[in-house]
N, C-alpha and C positions, 0 to 999 in steps of 0.2 A: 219434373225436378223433385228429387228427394226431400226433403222437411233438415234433415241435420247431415254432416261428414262426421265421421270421425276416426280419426285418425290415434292409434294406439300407443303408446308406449309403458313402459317398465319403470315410471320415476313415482313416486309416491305424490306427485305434482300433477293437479288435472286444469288445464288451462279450457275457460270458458267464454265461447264468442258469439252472444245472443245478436249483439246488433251491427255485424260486417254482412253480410247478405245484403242481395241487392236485388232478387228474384222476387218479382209480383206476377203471379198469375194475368191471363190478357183479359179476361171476364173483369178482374178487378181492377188495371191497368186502366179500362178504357172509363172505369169511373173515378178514377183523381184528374182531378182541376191539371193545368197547367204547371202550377207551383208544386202539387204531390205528387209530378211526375219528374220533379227535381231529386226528388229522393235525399232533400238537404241535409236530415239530420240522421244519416247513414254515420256510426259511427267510420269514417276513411281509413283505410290502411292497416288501421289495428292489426289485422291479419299479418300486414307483412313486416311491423316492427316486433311482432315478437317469433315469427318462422323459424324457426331453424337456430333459434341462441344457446339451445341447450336442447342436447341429445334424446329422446326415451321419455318425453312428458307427452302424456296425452291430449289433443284437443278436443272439441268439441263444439262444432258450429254449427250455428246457424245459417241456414243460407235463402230463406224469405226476406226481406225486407218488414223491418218495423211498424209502418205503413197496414203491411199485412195483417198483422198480430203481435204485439211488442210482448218478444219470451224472457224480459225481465220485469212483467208485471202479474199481479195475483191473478191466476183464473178467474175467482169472483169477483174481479174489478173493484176491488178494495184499494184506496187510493195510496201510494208508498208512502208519502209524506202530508198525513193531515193539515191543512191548515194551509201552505203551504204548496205555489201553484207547480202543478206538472202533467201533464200526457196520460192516458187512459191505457186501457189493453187493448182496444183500437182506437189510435189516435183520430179528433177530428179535427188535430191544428197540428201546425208547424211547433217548434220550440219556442216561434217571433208571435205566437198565437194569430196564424196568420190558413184559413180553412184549407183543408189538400182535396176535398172529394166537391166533385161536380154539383150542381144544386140538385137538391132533391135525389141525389147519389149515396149520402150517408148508410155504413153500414146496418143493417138492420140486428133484432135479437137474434135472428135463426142466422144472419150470417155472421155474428160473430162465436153462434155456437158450431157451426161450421170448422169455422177456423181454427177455434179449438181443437179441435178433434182431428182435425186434417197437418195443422202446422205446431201447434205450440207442445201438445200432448208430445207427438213424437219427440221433439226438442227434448222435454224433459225428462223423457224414458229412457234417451240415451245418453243425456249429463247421468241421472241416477246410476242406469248400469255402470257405466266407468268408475263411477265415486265408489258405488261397489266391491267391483271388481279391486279397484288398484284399494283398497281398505282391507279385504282379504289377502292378498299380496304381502301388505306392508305394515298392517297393521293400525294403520292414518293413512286419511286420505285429505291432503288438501287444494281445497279449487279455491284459484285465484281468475276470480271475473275479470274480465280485460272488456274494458267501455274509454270512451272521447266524447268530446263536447267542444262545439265551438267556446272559445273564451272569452267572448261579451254575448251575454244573451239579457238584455234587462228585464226579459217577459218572466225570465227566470231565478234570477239572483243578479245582484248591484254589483257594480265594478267589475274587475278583471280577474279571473278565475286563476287560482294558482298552477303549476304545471300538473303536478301531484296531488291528487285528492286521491287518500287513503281512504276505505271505508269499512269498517270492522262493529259497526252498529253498538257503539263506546263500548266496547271492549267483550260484548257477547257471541263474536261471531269465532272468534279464534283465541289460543294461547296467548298470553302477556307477548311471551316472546316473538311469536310472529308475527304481532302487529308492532314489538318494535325495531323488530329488523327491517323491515319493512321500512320504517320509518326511519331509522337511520341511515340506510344508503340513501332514501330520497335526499337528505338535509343535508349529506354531506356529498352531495352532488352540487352546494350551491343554488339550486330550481328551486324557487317556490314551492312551498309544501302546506300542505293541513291535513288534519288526520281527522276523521270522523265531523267534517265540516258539513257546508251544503249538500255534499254526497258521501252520504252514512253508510254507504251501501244497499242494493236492492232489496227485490221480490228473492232474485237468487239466492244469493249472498245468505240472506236469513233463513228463510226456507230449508237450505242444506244443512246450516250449522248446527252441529251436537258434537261439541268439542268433546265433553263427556263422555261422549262413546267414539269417538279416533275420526268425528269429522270437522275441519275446522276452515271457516271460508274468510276470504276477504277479498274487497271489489279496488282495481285502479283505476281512477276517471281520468284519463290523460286530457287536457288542455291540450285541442287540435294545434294551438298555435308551434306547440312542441313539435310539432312533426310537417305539416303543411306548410305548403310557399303560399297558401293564402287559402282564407277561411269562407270563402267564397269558390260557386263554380268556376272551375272546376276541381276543385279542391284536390289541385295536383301535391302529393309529396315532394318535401323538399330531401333531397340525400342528404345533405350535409347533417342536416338538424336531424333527419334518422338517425343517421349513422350515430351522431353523440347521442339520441336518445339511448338506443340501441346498447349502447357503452355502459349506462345505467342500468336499465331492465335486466341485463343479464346476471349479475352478482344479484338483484334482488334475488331471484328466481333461484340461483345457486344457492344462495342464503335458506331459503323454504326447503330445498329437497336437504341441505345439509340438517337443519334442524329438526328433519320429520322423526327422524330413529331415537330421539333423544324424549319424544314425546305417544312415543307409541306404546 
């Protein structure tokens, strides 16, 4: 199995899919628990709600599972959000803080420097080239991270997670403008919104930002509930509730390639 796809286009728009993979090696496979071969906190479908919405934007996915090596956290296992509980860059729990690898299975140093090197590395050498690339092209290059989350997790944040979690790491990750168009078709979709909330945006997200020099990112944590007939296995999608996502996501993304030229 390859480490990333990607798939090319010509929009000054580069769309980023660290946690849709589902592929675990069987060496590693045969060491999660019961529960880590549920593979629960698989960002679902992401993939297929933003397919095909708009023409000539580039992807770039992931296709290990999170499990394996999570390609939206710091190489040096720096934690994203100080203080503040969340997942490692090899998880040893679920989201529910609930253990995924068999006893005395946990990954070790040498195999999480493995996994560097084998999964996350390539991941991010081929987000980089495309940011690249389509920044030579166009002059800007903007990645917009596409993530999910189930929307009650209390291990993680209280209450009910809004559909829309914008994340722009207050306002360093991209132009004014981009974070508020962005935010405007969320709010005037009606959905639940927050902008730079519990998810500020990643390891990604920060990492690539140099709006400065024509690169400017920001992360959407879609509330699974927006899209799935139920937040549980088998976390089948729901059409209906795509499709009206689907309705949304689109003009956002139109919105991004329209304003790239204006900031290049």
């Amino acid at each position: 199995m390859h480490p990333v796809t990607v798939t090319r286009g010509d929009s000054p728009l580069v769309l980023g899919f660290p946690h849709t993979g589902t592929y675990v090696p069987d060496d590693i496979r045969a060491r999660l628990n019961p529960e880590g071969r549920m593979l629960r906190d698989t960002d679902w479908h992401i993939d297929s709600l933003y397919r095909d919405l708009i023409p000539g934007i580039t992807c770039v996915a992931a296709n290990f599972h999170r499990y394996v090596i999570d390609a939206n956290r710091d190489p040096d296992g720096a934690s994203l959000y100080p203080g503040q509980t969340t997942t490692g860059l090899v998880p040893l729990n679920t989201f529910d803080n609930t253990p995924i690898w068999a006893e005395g299975a946990e990954p070790t140093e040498a195999d999480i420097a493995q996994r560097l090197a084998d999964w996350h590395r390539p991941y991010h050498a081929a987000l980089e080239a495309e940011l690249a690339r389509v920044k030579a092209r166009h002059g800007i290059a903007i990645l917009y991270d596409c993530h999910s989350i189930r929307s009650v997790i209390p291990w993680l944040f209280d209450g009910t997670l809004p559909d829309f979690n914008i994340g722009s790491d207050s306002g360093a990750t991209c132009a004014p403008a981009l974070e508020q168009a962005v935010l405007k078709r969320c709010t005037a979709s009606g959905r639940t919104t927050i902008l730079n909330g519990r998810f500020r945006g990643g390891w990604t997200t920060r990492h690539y930002a140099t709006p400065a020099t024509g690169i400017h990112t920001i992360q959407m944590e879609l509330a699974q509930s927006s899209h799935l007939a139920r937040e549980t296995p088998d976390f089948a999608l729901d059409p209906d509730k795509s499709d009206s996502l689907r309705a949304v996501l689109k003009p956002i993304l139109q919105d991004l390639i329209d304003l790239a030229p204006t900031l290049a």
